[in-house]
C-alpha positions in Angstrom: 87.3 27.2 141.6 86.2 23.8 139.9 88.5 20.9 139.7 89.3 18.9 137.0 89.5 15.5 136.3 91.0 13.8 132.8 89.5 10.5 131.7 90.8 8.4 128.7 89.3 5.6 127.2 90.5 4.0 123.9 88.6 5.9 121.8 88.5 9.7 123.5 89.9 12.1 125.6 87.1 13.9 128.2 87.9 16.4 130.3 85.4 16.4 133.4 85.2 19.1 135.9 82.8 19.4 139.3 81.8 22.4 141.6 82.6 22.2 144.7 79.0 23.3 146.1 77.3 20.5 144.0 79.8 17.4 143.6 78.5 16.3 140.1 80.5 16.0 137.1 80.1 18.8 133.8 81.8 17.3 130.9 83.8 20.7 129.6 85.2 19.1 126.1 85.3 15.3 124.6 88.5 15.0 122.3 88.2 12.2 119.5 91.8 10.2 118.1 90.5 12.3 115.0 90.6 15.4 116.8 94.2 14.8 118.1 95.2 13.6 114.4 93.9 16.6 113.0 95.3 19.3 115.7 99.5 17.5 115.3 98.2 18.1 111.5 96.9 21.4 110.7 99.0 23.0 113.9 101.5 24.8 111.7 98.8 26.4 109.8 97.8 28.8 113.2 101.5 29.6 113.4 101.7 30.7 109.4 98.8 33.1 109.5 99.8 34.5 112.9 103.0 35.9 111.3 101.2 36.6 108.1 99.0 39.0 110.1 102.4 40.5 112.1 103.9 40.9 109.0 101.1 42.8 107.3 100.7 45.0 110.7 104.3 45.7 110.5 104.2 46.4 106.8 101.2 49.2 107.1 103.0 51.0 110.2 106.6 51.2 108.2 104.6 52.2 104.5 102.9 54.8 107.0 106.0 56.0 108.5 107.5 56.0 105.0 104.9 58.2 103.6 105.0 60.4 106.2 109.1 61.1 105.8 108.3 61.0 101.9 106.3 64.3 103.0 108.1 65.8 105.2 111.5 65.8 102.6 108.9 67.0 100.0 108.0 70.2 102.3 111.6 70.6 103.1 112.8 70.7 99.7 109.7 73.0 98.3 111.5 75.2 101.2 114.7 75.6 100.3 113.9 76.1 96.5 111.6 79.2 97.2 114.3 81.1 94.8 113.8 78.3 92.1 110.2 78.6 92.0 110.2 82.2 91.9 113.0 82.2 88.8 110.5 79.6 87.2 108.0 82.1 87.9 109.4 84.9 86.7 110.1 83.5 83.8 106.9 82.3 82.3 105.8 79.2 84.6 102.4 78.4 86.0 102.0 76.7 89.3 100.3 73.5 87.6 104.4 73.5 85.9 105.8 74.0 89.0 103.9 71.8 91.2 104.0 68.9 88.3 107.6 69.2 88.3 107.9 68.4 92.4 105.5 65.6 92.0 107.5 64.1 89.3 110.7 64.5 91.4 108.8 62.9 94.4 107.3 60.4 92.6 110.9 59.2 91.3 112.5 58.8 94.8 109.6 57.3 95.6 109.2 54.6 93.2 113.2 53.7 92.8 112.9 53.0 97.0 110.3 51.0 96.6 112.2 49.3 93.5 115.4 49.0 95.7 113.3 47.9 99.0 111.7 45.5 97.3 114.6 43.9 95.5 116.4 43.8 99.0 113.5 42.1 100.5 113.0 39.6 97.8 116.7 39.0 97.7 116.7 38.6 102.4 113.7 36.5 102.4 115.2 34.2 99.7 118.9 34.1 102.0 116.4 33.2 105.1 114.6 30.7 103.4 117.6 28.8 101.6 119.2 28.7 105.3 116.3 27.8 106.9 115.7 24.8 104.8 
């Protein structure tokens, strides 16, 4: 395992390391004042798009697991309105009217959640950032 040694000079920051077997010195990194100014500077900019990419990974799994309920309650109700459909049938309706009319159902829950959801997120992420400062 090398050792390390840490040198500073007016002007730069080197961080020297040797082998033990050889006993001379590999320069492993040279930090400038410029490089120290620039890392206290831009710093906060790692931690931003480290929770920009949690947030979006945590945004796809809960749209997934939405869908996937959205689904589910879709099947369920197609299931316990078998006598529906069949009245509709009886009477005259095609299965284009019948399956138009469950999309349209779905695609009303779906979009006033997302409505609501989206309001309520707007509305929590405006609370956190008023109290945050």
């Amino acid at each position: 395992m090398p050792r390390g040694e840490l040198l500073t000079s007016s002007e730069r920051l080197e961080l020297l390391a040797f082998p033990t077997d050889e006993g001379e010195l590999i320069r492993l990194y040279t930090l400038t004042k410029a490089d120290l100014a620039f890392g206290r500077q831009h710093r906060g900019d790692h931690n931003r798009l480290g929770i920009a990419v949690l947030m979006s990974v945590i945004c796809v799994i809960l749209l997934s697991v939405t869908g996937a309920g959205i689904v589910g309650l879709s099947s369920l109700w197609v299931g316990q309105r078998t006598r529906q459909i069949g009245v509709r049938r009886a009477i005259g309706a095609r299965k284009i009217d019948i399956l138009r009319y469950f999309q349209i159902e779905n695609l009303l829950i779906a979009g006033g959640g997302a409505v609501v959801g989206s309001l309520a997120t707007f509305l929590a992420v405006r609370k956190m950032l008023t109290e945050l400062g």
